[in-house]
DRENVEXMI-676312 format. One record per residue (C-alpha): residue number from 1; residue in one letter; chain; x, y, z. Coordinates in nm, 2 decimals, m for minus. Last residue first. Layout:
pos NUM	code a	unit A	x X	y Y	z Z
...
END
This chain:
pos 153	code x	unit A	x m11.42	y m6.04	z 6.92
pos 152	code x	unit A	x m11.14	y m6.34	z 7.04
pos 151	code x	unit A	x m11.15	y m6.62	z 6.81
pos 150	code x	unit A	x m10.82	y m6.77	z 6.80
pos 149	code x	unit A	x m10.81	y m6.78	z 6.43
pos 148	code x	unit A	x m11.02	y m6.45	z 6.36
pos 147	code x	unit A	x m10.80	y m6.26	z 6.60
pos 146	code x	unit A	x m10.48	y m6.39	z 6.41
pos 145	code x	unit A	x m10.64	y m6.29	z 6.11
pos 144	code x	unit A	x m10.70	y m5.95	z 6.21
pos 143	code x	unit A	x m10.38	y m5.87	z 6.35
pos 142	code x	unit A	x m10.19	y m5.95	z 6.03
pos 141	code x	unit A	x m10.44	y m5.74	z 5.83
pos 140	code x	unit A	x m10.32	y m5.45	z 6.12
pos 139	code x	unit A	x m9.95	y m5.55	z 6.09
pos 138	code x	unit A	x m9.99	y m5.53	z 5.72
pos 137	code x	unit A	x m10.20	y m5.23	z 5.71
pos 136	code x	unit A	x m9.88	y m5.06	z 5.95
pos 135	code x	unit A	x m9.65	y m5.20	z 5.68
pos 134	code x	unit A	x m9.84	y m5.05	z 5.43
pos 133	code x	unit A	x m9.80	y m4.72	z 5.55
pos 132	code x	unit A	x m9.46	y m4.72	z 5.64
pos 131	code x	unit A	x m9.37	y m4.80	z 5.32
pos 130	code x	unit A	x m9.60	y m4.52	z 5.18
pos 129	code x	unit A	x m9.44	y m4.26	z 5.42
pos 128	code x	unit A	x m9.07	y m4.37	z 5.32
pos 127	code x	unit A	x m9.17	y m4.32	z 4.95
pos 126	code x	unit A	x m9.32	y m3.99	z 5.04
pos 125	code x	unit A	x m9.04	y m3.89	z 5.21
pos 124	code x	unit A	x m8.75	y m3.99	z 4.95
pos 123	code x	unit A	x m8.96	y m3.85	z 4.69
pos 122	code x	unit A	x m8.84	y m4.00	z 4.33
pos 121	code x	unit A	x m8.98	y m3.71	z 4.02
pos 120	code x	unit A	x m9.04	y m3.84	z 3.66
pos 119	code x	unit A	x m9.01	y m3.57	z 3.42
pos 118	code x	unit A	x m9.31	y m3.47	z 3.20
pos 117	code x	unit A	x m9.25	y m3.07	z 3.22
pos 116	code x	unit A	x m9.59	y m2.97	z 3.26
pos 115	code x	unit A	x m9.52	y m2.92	z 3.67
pos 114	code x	unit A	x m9.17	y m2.95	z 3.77
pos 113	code x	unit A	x m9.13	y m2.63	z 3.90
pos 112	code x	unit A	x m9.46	y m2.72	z 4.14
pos 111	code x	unit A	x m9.29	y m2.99	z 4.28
pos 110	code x	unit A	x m9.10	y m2.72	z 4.52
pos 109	code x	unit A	x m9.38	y m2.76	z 4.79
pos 108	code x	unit A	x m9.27	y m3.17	z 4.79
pos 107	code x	unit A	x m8.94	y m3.10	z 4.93
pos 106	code x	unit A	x m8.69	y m3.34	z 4.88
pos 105	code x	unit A	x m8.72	y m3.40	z 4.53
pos 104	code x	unit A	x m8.47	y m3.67	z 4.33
pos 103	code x	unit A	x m8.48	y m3.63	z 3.96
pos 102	code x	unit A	x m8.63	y m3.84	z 3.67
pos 101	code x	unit A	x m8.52	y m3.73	z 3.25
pos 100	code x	unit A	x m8.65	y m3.99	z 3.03
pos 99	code x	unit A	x m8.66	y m3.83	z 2.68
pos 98	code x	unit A	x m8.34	y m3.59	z 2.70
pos 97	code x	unit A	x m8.49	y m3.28	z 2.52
pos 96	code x	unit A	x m8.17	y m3.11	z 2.51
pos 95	code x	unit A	x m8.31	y m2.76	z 2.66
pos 94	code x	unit A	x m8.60	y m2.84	z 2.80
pos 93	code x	unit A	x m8.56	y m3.19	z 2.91
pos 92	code x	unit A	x m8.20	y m3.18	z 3.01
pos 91	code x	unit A	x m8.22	y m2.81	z 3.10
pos 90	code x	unit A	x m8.54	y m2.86	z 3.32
pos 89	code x	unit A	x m8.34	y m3.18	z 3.52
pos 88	code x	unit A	x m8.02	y m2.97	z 3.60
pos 87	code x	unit A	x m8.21	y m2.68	z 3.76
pos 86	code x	unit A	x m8.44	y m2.91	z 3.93
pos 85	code x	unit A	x m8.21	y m3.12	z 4.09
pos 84	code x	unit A	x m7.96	y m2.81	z 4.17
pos 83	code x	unit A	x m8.23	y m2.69	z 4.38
pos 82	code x	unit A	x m8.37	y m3.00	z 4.55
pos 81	code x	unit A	x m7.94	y m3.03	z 4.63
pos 80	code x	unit A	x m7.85	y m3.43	z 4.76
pos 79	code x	unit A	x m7.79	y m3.45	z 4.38
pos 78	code x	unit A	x m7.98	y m3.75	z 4.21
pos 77	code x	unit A	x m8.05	y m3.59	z 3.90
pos 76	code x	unit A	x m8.10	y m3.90	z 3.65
pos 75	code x	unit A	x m8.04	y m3.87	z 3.33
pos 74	code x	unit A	x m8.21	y m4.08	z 3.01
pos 73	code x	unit A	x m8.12	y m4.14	z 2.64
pos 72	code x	unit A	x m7.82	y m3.88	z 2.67
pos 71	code x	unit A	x m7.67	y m3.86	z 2.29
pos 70	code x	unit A	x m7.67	y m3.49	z 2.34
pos 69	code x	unit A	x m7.61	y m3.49	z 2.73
pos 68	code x	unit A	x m7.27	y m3.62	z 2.62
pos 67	code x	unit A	x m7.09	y m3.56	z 2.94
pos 66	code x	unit A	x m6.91	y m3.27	z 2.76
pos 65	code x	unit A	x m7.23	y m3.14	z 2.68
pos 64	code x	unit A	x m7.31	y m3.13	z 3.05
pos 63	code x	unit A	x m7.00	y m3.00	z 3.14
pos 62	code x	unit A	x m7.06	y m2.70	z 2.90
pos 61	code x	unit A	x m7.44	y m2.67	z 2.99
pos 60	code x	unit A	x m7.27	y m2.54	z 3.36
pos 59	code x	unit A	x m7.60	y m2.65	z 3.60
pos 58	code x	unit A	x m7.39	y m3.03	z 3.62
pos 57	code x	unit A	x m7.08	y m2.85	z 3.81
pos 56	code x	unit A	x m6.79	y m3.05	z 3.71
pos 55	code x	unit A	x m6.60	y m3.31	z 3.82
pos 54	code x	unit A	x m6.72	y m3.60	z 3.49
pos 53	code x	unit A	x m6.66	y m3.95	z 3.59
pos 52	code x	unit A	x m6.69	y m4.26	z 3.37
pos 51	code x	unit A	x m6.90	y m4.58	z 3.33
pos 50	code x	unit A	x m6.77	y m4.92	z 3.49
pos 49	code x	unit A	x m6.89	y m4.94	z 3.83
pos 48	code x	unit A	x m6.82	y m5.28	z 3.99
pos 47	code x	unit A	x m6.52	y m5.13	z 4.22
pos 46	code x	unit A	x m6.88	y m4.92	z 4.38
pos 45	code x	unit A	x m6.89	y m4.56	z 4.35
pos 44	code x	unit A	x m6.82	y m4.40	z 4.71
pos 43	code x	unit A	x m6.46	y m4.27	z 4.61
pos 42	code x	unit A	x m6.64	y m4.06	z 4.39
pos 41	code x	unit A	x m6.75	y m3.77	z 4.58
pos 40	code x	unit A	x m6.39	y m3.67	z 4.69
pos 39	code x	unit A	x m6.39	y m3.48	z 4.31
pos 38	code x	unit A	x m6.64	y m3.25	z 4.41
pos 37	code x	unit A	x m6.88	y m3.12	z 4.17
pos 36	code x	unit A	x m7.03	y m3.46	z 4.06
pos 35	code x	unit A	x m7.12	y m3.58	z 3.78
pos 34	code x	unit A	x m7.17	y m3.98	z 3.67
pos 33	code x	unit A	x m7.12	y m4.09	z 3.30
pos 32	code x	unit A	x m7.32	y m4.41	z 3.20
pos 31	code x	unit A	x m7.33	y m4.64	z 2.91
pos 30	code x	unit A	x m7.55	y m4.92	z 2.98
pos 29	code x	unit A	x m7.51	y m5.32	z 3.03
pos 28	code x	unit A	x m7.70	y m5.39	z 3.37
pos 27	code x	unit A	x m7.34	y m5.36	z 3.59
pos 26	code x	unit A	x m7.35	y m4.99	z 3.40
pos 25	code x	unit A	x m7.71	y m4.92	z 3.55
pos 24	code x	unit A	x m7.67	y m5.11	z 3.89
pos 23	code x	unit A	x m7.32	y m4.90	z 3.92
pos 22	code x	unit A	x m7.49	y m4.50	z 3.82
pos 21	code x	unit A	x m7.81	y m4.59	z 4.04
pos 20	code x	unit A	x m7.60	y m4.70	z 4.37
pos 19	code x	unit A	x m7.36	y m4.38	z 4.31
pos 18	code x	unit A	x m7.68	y m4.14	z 4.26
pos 17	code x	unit A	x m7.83	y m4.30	z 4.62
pos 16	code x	unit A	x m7.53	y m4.27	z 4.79
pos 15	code x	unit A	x m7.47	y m3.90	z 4.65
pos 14	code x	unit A	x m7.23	y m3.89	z 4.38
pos 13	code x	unit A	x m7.51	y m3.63	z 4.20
pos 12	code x	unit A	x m7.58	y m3.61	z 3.82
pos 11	code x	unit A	x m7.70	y m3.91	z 3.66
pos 10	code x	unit A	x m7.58	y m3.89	z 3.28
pos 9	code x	unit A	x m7.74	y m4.22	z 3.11
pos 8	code x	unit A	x m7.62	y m4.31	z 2.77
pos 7	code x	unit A	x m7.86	y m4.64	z 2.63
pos 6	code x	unit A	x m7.85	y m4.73	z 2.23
pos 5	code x	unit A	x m8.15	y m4.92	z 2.11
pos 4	code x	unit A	x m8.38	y m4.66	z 2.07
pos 3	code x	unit A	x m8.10	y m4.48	z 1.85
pos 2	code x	unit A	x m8.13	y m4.10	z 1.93
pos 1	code x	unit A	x m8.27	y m3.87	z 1.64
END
């Protein structure tokens, strides 16, 4: 059974967004091992990362249990692959039952090969759509109580 206390995050993918995940969680105190197939991918972790650096393909079980996938408390597939994402996040939770296991989806019609599997999916699009969204009900509120002030109907 995996210590509670203990924290080993694999996130797969030196992608922007995988490279700022992999430095905010080793700057916070965790163990973390990034993947990445191609060895140029590193160069954009941050000097503040401290975890290590596996070149390797992250679908390959072998690199993954050479990243330590079995003392894994949580990875992160944050590929710039949908594809890849999935594969890598189904073998975590299905095959090493990681506990936290979240992944970066692109396309929304491939959510349905995540369905029943309890991982945690981040949707670039949707996010952006729900940003957008509340800004545009915070330009309308906004609107609202500027025409309530002056008065205009």
């Amino acid at each position: 059974m995996k210590d509670s206390y203990f924290e080993y995050i694999i996130v797969v993918g030196c992608s922007r967004f995988g490279t700022n995940i992999a430095t905010t969680l080793s700057l916070s105190g965790k163990d973390v091992v990034i993947i990445d197939i191609e060895n140029n991918s590193f160069r954009k972790l941050s000097k503040s990362y401290s975890g290590f650096e596996i070149i390797g393909d992250a679908t390959d079980i072998n690199v993954l249990i050479n990243a330590g996938i079995k003392k894994a408390t949580m990875l992160v597939a944050a590929t710039n692959d949908d594809d890849v994402n999935i594969a890598v996040s189904l073998i975590a939770k299905k095959v090493f039952n990681v506990n936290k296991v979240i992944s970066r989806l692109y396309d929304s019609e491939k959510e349905v090969a995540y369905k029943d599997t309890n991982i945690s999916l981040i949707e670039p699009i949707t996010l952006t759509i729900n940003e957008f969204e509340k800004l545009i009900q915070m330009d309308e509120s906004e609107t609202n109580v500027l025409t309530k002030r002056v008065g205009v109907c």
